[in-house]
One Martini backbone bead per residue (centre of mass of N, CA, C, O) as a GRO file, in nm:
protein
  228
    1UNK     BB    1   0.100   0.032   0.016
    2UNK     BB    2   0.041   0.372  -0.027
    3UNK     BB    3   0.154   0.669   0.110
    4UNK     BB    4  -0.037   0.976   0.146
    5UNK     BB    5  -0.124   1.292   0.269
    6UNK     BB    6  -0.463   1.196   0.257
    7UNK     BB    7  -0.391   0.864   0.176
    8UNK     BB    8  -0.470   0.496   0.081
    9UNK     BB    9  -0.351   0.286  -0.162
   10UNK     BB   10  -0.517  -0.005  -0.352
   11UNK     BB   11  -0.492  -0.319  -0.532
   12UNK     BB   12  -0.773  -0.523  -0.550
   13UNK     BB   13  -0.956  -0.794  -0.464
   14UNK     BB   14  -1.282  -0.912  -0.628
   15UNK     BB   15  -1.607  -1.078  -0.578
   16UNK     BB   16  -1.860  -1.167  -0.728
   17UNK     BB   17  -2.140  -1.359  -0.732
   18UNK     BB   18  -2.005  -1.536  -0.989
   19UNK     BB   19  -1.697  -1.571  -0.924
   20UNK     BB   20  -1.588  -1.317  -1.017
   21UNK     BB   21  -1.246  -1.184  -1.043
   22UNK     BB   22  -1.144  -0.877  -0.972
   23UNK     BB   23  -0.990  -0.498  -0.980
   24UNK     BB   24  -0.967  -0.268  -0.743
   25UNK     BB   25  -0.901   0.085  -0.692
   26UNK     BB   26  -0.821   0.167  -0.336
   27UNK     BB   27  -0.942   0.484  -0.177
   28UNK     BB   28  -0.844   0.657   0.140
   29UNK     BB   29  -0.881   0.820   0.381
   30UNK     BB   30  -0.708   0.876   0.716
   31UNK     BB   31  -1.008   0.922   0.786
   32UNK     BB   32  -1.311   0.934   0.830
   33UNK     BB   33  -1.532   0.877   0.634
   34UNK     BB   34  -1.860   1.004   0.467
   35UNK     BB   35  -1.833   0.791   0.226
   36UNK     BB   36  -1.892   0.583  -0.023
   37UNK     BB   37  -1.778   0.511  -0.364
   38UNK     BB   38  -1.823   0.432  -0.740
   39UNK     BB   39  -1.584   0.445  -1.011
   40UNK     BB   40  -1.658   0.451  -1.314
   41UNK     BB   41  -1.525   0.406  -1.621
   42UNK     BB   42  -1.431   0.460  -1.902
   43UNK     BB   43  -1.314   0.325  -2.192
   44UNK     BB   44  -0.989   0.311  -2.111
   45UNK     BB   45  -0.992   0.246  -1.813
   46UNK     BB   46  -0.787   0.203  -1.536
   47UNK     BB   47  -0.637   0.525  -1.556
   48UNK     BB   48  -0.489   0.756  -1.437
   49UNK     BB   49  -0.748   0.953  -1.447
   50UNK     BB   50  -0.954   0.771  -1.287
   51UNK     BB   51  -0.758   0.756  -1.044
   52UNK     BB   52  -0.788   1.113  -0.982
   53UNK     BB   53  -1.072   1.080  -0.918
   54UNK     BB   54  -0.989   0.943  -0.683
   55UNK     BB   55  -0.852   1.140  -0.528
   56UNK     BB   56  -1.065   1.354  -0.533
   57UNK     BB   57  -1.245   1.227  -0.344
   58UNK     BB   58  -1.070   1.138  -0.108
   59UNK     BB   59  -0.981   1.445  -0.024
   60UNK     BB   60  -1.321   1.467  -0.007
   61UNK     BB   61  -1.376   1.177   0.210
   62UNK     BB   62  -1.366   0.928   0.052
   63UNK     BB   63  -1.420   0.602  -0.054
   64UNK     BB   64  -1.271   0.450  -0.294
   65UNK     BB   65  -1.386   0.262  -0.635
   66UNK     BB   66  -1.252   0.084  -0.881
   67UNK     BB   67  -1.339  -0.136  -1.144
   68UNK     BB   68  -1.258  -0.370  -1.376
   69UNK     BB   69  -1.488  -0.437  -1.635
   70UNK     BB   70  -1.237  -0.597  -1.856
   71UNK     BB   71  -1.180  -0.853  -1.647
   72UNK     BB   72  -1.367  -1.054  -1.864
   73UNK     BB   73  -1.148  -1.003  -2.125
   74UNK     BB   74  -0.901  -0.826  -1.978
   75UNK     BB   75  -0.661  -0.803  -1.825
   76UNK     BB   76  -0.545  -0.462  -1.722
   77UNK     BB   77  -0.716  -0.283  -1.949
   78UNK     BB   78  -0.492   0.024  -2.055
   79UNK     BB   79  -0.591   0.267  -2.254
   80UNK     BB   80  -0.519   0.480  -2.539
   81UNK     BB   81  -0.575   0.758  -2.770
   82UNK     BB   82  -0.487   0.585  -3.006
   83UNK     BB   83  -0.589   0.424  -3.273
   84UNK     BB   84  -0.547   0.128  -3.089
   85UNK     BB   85  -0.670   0.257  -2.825
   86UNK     BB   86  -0.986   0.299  -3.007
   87UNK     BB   87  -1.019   0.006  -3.063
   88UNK     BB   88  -1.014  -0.160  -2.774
   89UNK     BB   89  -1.219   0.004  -2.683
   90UNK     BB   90  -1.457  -0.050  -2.828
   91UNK     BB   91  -1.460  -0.351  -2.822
   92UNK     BB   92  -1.500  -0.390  -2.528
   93UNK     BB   93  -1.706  -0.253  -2.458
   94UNK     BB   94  -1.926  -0.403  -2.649
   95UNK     BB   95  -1.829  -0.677  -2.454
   96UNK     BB   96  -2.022  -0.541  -2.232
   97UNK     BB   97  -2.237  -0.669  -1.971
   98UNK     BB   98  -2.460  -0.565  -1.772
   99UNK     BB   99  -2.469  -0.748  -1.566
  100UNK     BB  100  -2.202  -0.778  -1.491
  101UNK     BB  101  -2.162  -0.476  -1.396
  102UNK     BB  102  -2.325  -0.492  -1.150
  103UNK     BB  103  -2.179  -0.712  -0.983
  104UNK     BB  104  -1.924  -0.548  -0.985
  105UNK     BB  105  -2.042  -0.318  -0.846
  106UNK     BB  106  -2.123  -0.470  -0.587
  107UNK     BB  107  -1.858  -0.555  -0.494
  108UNK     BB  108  -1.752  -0.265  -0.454
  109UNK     BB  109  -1.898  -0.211  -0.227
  110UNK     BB  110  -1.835  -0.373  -0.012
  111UNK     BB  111  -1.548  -0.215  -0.011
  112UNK     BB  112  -1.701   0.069   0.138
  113UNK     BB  113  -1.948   0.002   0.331
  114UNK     BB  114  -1.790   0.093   0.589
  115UNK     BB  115  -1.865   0.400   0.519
  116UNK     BB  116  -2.156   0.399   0.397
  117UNK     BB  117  -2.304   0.520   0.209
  118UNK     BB  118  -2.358   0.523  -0.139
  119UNK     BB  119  -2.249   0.606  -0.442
  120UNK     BB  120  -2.204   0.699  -0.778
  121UNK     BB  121  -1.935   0.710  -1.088
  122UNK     BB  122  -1.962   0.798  -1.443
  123UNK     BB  123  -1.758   0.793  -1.779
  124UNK     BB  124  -1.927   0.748  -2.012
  125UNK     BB  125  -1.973   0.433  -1.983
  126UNK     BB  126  -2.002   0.495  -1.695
  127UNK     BB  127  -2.239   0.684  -1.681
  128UNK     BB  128  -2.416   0.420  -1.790
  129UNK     BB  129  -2.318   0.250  -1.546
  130UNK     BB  130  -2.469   0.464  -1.309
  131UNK     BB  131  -2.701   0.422  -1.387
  132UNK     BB  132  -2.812   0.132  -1.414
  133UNK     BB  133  -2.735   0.075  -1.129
  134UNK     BB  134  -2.920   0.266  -1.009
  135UNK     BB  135  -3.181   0.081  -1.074
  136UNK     BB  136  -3.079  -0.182  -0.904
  137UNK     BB  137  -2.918  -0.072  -0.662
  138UNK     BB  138  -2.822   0.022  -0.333
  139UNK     BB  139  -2.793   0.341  -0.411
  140UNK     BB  140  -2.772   0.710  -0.297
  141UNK     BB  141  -2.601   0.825  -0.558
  142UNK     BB  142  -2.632   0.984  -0.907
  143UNK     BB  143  -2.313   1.046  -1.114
  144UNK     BB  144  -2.342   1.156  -1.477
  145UNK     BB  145  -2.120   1.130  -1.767
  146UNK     BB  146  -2.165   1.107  -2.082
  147UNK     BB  147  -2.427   0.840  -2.127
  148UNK     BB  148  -2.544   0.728  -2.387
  149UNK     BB  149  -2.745   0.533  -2.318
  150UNK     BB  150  -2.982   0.663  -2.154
  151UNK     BB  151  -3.205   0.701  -2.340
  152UNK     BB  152  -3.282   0.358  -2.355
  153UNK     BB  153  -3.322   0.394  -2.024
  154UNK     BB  154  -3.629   0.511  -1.880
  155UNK     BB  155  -3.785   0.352  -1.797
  156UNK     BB  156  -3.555   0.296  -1.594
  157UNK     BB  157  -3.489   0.458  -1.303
  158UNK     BB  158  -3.354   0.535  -1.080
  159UNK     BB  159  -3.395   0.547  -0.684
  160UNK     BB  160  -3.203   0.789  -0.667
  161UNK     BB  161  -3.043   1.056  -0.655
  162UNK     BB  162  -2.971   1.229  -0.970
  163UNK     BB  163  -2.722   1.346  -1.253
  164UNK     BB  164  -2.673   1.510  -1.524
  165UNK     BB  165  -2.397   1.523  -1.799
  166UNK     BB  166  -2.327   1.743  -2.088
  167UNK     BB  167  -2.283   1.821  -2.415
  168UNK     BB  168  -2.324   2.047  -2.676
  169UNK     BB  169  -2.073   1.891  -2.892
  170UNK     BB  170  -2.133   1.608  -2.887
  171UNK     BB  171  -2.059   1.342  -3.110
  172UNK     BB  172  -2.224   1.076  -2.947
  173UNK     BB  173  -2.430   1.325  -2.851
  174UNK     BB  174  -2.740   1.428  -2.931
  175UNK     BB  175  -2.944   1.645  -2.851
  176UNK     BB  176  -3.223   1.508  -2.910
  177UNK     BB  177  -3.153   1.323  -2.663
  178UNK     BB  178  -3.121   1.507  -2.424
  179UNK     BB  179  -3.442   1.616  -2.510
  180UNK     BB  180  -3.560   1.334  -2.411
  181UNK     BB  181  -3.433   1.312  -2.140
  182UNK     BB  182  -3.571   1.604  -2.057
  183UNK     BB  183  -3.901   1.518  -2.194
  184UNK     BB  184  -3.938   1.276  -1.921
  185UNK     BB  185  -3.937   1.436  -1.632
  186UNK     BB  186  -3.727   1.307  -1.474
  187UNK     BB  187  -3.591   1.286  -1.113
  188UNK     BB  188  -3.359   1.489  -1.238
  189UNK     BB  189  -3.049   1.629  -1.300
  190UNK     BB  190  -2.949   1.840  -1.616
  191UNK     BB  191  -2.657   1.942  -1.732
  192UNK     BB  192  -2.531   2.173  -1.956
  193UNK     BB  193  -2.224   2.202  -2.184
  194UNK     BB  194  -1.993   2.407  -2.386
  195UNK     BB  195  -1.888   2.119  -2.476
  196UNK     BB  196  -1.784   1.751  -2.539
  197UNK     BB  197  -1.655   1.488  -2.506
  198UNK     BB  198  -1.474   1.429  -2.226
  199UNK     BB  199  -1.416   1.682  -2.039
  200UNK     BB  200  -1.328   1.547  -1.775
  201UNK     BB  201  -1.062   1.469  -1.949
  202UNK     BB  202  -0.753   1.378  -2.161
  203UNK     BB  203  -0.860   1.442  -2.382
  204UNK     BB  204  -0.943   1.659  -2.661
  205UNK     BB  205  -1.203   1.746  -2.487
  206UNK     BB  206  -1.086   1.891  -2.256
  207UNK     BB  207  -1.273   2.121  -2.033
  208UNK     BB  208  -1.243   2.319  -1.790
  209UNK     BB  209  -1.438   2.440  -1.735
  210UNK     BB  210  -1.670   2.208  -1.758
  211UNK     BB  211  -1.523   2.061  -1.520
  212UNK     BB  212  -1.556   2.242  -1.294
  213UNK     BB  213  -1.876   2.280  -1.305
  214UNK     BB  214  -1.951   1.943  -1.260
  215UNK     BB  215  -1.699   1.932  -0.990
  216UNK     BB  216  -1.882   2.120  -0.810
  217UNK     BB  217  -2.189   1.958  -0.834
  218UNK     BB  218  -2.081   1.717  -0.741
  219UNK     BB  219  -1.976   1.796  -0.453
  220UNK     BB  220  -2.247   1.902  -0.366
  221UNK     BB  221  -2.450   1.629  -0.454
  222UNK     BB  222  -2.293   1.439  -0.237
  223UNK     BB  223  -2.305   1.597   0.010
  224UNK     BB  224  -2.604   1.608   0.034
  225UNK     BB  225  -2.653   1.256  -0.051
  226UNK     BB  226  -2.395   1.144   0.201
  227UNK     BB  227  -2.431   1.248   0.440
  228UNK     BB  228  -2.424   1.153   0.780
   0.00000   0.00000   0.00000
């Protein structure tokens, strides 16, 4: 285990109820927790990005835990954004099944049970993982940022308080697909930001102003909805 200034970080092996054994990154501040988190990756797996995701979180003293969801396809599983990094990213994404994720967050939460409410948060196919399974499993709040699948799942919404974030020019998610489920008007808050796909990310999307925007109201969103 590694100690960091107000936090303490390791690589643990988590098993889901189905036998299946993967890799999840937790990461705890050094005082007792507020409350547990688990960070959904983006396409990309848990890499440098979604562990700063996690640091970000600890310091504002959650437990969290990343579990690896490509790890039913591919141990540890960490692509780069060049050509060759976003066509295994696409492949792997594809071959993820969603009842499999609900199981991998499950045994995630475990790992952070002690720490009291739990809420999820997720990035991109995390998005879509954090809305799929706060609608599934009893998580306390949950906050997804633009998550394409989510339009095609409305008819069962979360049933936890929940935040949605999305780019008005992401080339992924239509604006028309937003306000379809804006004008489902369903119990979530919406936000848009003038940015692109993965704006809190590390690719070429990446927009301060709206990263900033969106974990000012996540961690407003999060005190809100998990503390003690």
């Amino acid at each position: 285990m590694i100690a960091g200034p107000n936090y303490s970080q390791s690589v643990i092996s988590i098993t889901a109820s189905d036998g299946h054994v993967l890799d999840a990154y937790l990461i705890e501040p050094d005082t007792k927790p507020v409350a547990g988190l688990i960070v959904c990756q983006d396409a990309f797996g848990v890499g440098d990005y979604i562990k700063d995701v996690c640091v970000h979180y600890a310091r504002l003293g959650y437990k969290v835990a990343a579990p690896s969801f490509y790890d039913r396809q591919q141990k540890g599983a960490i692509l780069d954004h060049s050509p060759a990094g976003l066509e295994s990213a696409r492949a792997l994404r594809k071959g993820l099944l969603w009842d499999h994720v609900v199981l991998d967050v499950a045994a995630a939460m475990t790992a952070v049970s002690d720490a009291g409410r739990t809420g999820i948060l997720g990035f991109c196919v995390g998005g879509s993982m954090a809305w799929y399974c706060a609608s599934r499993l009893r998580i306390d709040a949950a906050s997804c940022y633009y998550g394409k699948d989510i339009v095609g799942w409305l008819g069962r919404p979360p049933e936890c308080p929940t935040e949605l974030h999305f780019g008005t020019f992401d080339h992924l998610i239509p604006q028309s697909d937003v306000d379809v489920i804006r004008a489902a008007q369903l119990q979530v808050a919406l936000y848009t930001y003038e940015a692109g796909h993965g704006f809190d990310g590390r690719g070429r999307g990446h927009d301060d102003i709206a990263a900033k925007a969106a974990r000012d109201r996540t961690k407003a969103f999060f005190e809100m909805h998990l503390s003690q």
